[in-house]
C-alpha positions in Angstrom: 6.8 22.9 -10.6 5.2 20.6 -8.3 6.8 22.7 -5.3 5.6 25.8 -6.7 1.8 24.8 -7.1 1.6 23.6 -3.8 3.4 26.3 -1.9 1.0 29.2 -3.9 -2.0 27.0 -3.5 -1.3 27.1 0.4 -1.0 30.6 0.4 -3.5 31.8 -2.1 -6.4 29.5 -2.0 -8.6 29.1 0.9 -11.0 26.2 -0.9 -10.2 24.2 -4.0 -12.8 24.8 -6.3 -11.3 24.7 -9.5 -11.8 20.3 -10.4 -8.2 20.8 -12.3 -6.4 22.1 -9.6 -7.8 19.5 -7.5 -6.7 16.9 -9.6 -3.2 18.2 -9.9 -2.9 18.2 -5.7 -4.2 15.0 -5.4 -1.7 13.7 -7.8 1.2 15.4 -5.4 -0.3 14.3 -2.4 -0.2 10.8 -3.3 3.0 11.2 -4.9 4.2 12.3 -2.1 2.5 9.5 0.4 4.2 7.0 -1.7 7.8 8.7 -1.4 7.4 8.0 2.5 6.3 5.2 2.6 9.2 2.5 4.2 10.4 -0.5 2.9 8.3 -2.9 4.8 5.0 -0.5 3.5 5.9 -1.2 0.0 6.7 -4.6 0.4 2.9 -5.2 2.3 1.4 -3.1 -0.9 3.2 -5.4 -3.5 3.9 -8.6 -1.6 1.4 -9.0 1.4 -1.8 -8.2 -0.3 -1.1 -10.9 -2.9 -0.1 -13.6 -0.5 -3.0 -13.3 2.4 -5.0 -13.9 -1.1 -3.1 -17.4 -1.6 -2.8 -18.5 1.9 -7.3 -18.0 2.0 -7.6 -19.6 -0.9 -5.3 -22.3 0.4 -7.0 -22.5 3.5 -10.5 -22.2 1.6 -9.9 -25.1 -0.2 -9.0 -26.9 2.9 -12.4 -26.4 4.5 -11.5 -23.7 6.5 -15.0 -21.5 7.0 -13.2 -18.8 8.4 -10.2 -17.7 6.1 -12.7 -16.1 4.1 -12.6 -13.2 7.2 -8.9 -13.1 6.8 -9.1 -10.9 3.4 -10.0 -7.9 6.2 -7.0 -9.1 8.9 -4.5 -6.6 8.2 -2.5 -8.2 11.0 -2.4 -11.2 9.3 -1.5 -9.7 6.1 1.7 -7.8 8.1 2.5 -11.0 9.5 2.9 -12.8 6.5 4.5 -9.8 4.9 6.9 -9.5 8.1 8.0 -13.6 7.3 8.6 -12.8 4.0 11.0 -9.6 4.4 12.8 -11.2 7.1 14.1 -14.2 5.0 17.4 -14.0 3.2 17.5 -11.9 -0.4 17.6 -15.2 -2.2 14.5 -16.9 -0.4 12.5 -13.8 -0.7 8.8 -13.4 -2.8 9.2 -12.6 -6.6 7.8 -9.5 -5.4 10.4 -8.6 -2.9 12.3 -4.9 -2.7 
């Protein structure tokens, strides 16, 4: 079904107009983001977002002035995500894949 409204969309429809239609691509197209999307990707969704907010808090609490400009660092949210799905199944975050 899914296959079928986007294939005749593509071919008939030039602009998306009609707000139902619109809503029903949208839902496909991040359906099918999130079908690509690796391992590691999911894991920085579920796991690294959550932890970059732990270690600023952490580091907040320490009297660190500048963790609260880590929330943006992507990096640093790969990074921690990256320690975390390199350690052994058993060590991993509850979060883990």
């Amino acid at each position: 079904m899914e296959r079928g409204i986007l294939y005749l969309s593509a071919r008939v429809v030039e602009k998306i107009s009609n707000p139902t239609l619109t809503l029903e691509l949208s839902k496909i197209v991040t359906k099918l983001q999130e079908a690509m999307m690796s391992g590691f990707q999911r894991h920085l969704l579920c796991y690294g977002a959550k932890r970059l907010v732990q270690v600023v808090k952490q580091a907040l609490c320490f009297g660190s002035e500048a963790a609260s400009s880590w929330t943006m660092d992507k990096g640093f949210m790969s990074y921690l995500t990256a320690l975390d799905f390199n350690q052994p199944p058993g060590f991993r975050g509850v979060d883990g894949p």
